[in-house]
C-alpha positions in Angstrom: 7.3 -11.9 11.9 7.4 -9.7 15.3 10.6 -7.7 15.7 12.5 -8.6 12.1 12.8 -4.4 11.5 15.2 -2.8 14.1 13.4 0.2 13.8 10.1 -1.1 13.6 9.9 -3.7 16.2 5.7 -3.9 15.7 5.8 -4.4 11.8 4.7 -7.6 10.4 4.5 -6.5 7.1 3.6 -4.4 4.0 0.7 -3.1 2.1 1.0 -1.6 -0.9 -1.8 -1.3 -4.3 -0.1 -1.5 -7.7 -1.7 -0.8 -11.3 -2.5 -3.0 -14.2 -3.5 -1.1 -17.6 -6.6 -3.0 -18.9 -8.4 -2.9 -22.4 -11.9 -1.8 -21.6 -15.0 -3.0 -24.1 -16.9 -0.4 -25.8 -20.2 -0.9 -24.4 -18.8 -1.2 -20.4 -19.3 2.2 -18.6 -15.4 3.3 -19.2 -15.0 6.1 -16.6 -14.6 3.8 -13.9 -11.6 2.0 -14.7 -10.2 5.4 -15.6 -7.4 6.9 -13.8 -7.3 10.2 -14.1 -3.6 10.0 -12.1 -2.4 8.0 -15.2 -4.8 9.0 -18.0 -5.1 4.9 -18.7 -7.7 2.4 -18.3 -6.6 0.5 -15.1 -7.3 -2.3 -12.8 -5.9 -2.2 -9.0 -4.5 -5.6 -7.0 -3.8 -4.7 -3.5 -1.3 -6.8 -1.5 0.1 -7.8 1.9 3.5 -9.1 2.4 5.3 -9.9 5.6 8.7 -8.8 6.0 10.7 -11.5 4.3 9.1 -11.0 1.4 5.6 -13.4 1.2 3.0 -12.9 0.1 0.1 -13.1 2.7 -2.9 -11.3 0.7 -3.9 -10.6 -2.3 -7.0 -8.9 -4.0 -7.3 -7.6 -7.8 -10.1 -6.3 -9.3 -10.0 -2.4 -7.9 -11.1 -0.1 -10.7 -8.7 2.2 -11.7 -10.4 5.4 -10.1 -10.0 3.5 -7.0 -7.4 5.4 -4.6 -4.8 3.4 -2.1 -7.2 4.0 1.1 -10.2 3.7 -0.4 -8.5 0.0 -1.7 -7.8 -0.3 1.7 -11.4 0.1 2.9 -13.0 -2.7 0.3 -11.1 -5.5 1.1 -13.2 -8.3 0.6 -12.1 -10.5 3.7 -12.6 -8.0 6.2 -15.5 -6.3 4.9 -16.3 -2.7 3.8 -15.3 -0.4 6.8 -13.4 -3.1 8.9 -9.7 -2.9 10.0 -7.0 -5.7 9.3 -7.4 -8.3 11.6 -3.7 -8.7 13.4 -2.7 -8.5 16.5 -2.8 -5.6 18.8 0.6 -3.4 18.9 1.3 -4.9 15.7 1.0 -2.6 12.6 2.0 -2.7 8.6 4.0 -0.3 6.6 2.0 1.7 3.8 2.6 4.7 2.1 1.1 8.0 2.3 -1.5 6.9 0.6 -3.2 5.2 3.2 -4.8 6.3 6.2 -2.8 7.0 9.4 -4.3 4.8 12.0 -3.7 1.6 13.3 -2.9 -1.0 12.3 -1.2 1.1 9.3 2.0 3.1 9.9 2.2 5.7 7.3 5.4 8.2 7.0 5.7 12.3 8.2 3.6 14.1 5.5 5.6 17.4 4.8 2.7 19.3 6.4 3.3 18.3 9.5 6.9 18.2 9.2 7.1 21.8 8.7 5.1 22.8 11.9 7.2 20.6 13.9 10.8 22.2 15.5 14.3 21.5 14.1 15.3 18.2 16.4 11.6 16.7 15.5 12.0 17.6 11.9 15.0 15.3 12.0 13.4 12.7 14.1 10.5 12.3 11.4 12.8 12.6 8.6 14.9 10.0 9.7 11.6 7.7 10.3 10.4 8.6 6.6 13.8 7.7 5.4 13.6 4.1 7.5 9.5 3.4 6.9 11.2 3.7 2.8 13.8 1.5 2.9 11.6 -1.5 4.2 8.8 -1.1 2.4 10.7 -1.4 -1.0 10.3 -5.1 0.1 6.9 -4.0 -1.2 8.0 -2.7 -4.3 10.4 -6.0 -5.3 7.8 -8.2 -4.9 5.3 -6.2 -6.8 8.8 -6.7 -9.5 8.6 -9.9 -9.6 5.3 -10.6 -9.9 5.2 -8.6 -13.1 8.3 -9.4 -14.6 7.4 -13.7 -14.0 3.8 -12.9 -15.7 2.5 -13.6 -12.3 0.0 -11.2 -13.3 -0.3 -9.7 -16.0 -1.7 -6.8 -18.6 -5.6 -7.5 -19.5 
């Protein structure tokens, strides 16, 4: 998977956590698997896809008040408080969701893009624009598993 991205050499993949709405019983404690984001019931699948498109991991179960990084944190292979095991030098694309340390690469937040001087504001606007256009691969995949019943509403 090493050096498929032109301008991310070091990316092997994506990570990305995308919602399912859920029907939650009466007598289950409801404020959990309430998201108060999308004022719905929801459960969360996390997900790791290389850069063709596979995917390489994938947990569900995440109550709904769970956010991207904290997602990120519980996932059951590694362990609560343990990093992805790849590689060093290699990283994944997330979204500014996620923490910004390795082995994540997360974009520019526009905080720091504003303290930053014209020809770096372009630099990290430019690298915003590119960490976007490949991790829709992300996003189609998340797509398709919807749209094929892959997973599904509960």
């Amino acid at each position: 998977m090493h050096g498929a991205w032109q301008h991310f050499p070091n990316a092997v993949g994506c990570i990305d956590v995308t919602p399912y709405k859920i029907i939650v019983a009466s007598d289950e404690p409801q404020c959990q698997f309430y998201s108060g984001h999308r004022h719905v019931h929801l459960l969360n699948t996390q997900m790791l896809c290389d850069n063709r498109g596979h995917i390489r991991f994938l947990q569900a179960g995440f109550l709904g008040s769970t956010h991207d990084s904290q997602s990120y944190r519980l996932m059951q292979p590694l362990g609560p408080g343990l990093a992805l095991d790849v590689p060093t030098g290699e990283v994944f694309l997330a979204d500014k969701g996620y923490p910004d340390n390795p082995p994540l690469l997360t974009p520019f937040r526009q905080a720091q893009i504003r303290r930053m001087n014209c020809r770096d504001k372009r630099v990290a606007r430019r690298f915003n624009r590119e960490l976007s256009r490949k991790r829709v691969k992300i996003e189609h995949v998340f797509k398709n598993l919807k749209d094929f019943k892959c997973t599904t509403e509960i």
